[in-house]
N, C-alpha and C positions, 0 to 999 in steps of 0.2 A: 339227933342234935349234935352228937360229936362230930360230923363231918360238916359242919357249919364253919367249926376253926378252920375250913382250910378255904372258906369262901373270902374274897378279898374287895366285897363293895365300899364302894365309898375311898378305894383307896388308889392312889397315884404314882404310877408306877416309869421309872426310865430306863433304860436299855439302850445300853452303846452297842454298837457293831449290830444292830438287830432288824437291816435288813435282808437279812440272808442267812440262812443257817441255823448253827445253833441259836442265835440272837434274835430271829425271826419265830423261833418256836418257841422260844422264851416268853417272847413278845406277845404272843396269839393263847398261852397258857393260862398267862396272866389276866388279860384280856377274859380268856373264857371263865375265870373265877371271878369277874365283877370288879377289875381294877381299870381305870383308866389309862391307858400305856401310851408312853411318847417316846415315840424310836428317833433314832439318834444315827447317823450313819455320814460318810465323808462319801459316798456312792451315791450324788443324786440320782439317778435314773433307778437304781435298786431301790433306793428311798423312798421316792414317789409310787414303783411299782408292790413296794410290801406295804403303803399305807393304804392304796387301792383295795389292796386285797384282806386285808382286816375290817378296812367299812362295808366292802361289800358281807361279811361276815354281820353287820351290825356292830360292831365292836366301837366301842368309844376310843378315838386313836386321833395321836396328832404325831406330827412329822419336824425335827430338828434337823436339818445337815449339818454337821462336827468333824473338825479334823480335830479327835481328841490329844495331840501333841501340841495343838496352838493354846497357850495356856490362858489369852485374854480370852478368846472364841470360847472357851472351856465355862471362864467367869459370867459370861454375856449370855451363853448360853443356859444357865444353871439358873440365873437370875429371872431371863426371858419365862421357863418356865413355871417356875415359882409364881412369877408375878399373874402366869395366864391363870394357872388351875390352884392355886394360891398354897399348894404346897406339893412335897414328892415325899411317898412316904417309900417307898420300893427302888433301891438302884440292882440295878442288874447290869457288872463293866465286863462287858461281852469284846470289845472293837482291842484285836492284836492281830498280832501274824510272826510265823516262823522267823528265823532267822538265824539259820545256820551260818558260821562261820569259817575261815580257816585261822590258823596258829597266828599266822602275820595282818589278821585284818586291824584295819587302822583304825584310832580310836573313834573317830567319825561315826563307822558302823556300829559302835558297842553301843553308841552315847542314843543314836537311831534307834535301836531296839529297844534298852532301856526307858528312852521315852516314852515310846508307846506299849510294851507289855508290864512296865511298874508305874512311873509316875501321872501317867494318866490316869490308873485307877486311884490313885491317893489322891490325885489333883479335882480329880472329880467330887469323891466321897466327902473329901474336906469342905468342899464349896456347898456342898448339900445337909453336913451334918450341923450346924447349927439351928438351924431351922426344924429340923430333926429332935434335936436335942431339946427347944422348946415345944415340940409335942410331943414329948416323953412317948416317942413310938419311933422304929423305923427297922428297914433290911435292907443291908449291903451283902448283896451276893457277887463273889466274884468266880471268874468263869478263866480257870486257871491252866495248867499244864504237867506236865512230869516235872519234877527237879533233880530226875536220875534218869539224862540223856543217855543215852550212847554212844554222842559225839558232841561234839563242840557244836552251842546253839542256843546263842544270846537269849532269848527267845525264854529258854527254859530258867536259864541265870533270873531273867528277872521277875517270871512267874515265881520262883523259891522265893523272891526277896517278897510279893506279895504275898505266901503264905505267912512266912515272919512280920510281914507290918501287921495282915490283919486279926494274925496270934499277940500281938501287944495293943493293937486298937482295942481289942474285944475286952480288955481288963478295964479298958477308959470308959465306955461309953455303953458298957451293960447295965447299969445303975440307973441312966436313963433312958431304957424300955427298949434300946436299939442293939439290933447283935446284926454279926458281919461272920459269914461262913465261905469257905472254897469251893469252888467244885472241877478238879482237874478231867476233864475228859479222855478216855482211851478212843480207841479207836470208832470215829463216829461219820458214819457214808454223808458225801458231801459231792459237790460237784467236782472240786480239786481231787477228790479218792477216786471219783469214778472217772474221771479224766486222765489221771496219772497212774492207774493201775489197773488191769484189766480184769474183767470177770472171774477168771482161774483160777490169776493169783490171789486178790480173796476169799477165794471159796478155799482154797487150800490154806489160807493166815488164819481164817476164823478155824478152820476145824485143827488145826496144829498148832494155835497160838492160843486162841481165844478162849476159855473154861467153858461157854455158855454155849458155843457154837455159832455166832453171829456178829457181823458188826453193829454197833449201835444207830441208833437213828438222833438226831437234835430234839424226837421229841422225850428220850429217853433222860436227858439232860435235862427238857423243861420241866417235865415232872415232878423233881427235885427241888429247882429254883422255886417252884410253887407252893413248897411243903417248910421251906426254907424262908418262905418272906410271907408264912399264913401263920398266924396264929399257933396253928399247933405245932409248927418248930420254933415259940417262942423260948425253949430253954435249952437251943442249940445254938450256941456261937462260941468263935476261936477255931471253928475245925475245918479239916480239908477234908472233902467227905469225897474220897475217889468212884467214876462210874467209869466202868472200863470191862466190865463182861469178867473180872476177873483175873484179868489179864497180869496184874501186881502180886498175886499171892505165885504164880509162877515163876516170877523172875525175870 
């Protein structure tokens, strides 16, 4: 019976950035615990190609394309859903990207980053939590970064600023039945990693970096989010719960 809290029927679940990757494993986790999931993505073609492949799984799934920086698309989209499946009980703000810096980049590229690795995820969760808030239930998982770069990388700036909003949201909106946790990824194999870095040199990062001896997988990440938006991680939120193979406690 205790492993029933972590079944997720009946329940409505969204996922930005989750045709691909970590956000796609997310997506399919969820899914596989009895939640209804609507992925979200600004990548038609990946869009349509990860909603294929969830229904062929049988999976209950529908499909949004979002540029999560356009903040009307953001509102229209938030409403769209609501209106279909008449509510969302599960956000999962998956949809960022890098962005390394130099010393002189112009405020253009700060204000770029910032949009889409912080206020998108605020911009979202806020359009979602009233609704929320009237079903005295919900989880905001957010799907975060390091906030101790090693170089300049906007990217990480404004992942630290979401671990801080969603450390002062969590003091707001625990009272009614809703908690909102982090989850920064280390190093997680992707097509960008296998693409950009060849076989050797990970075999040699994991066994000299890594504590565990591997890089992680997206579904390492989902498993988490799933435990994170079920029941039984109902009396965890405010926290940034690092999965990184260990990678943090070495430095």
């Amino acid at each position: 019976m205790y492993f029933d809290k972590f079944r997720l029927d009946g329940r409505v679940a969204f996922v930005t950035g989750g045709a691909q990757g970590i956000g796609l494993a997310a997506a399919e986790a969820l899914a596989e615990a009895g939640a209804t999931v609507v992925i979200g993505d600004c990548n038609e073609i990946a869009l349509s190609e990860a909603a294929s492949l969830l229904s062929d799984k049988a999976y209950e799934v529908d499909a949004e394309q979002l540029d999560v920086t356009d903040s009307a698309q953001v509102s229209e989209v938030a409403e769209a859903i609501v209106a279909r499946h008449g509510h969302v009980d599960i956000l999962v703000n998956n949809a960022g990207g890098s962005r390394p810096l130099p010393v002189d980049a112009p405020d253009s590229k700060w204000d770029e980053a910032i949009a889409l690795n912080f206020t998108s995820y605020r911009r979202i969760a806020h359009a979602l939590l009233p609704q929320m808030i009237e079903r005295k239930w919900g989880r905001i998982v957010n799907i975060t970064g390091k906030s101790e770069p090693e170089g300049l990388n906007a990217a990480f700036a404004a992942k630290a600023a979401v671990h801080a909003w969603a450390k002062g949201l969590s003091r707001e909106i625990g009272e009614h039945g809703i908690t909102i946790n982090c989850i920064p990824p280390g190093r997680i194999m992707s097509e960008q990693i296998r693409r950009n870095y060849p076989p050797d040199y990970r075999e040699r990062f994991a066994e000299e970096e890594i504590p565990v001896g591997y890089w992680g997988e997206p579904e390492d990440l989902a498993a988490l989010a799933v435990f994170l938006a079920s029941r039984a991680g109902a009396f965890v939120t405010g926290q940034t719960i690092v999965a990184d193979g260990g990678v943090t406690i070495t430095g």
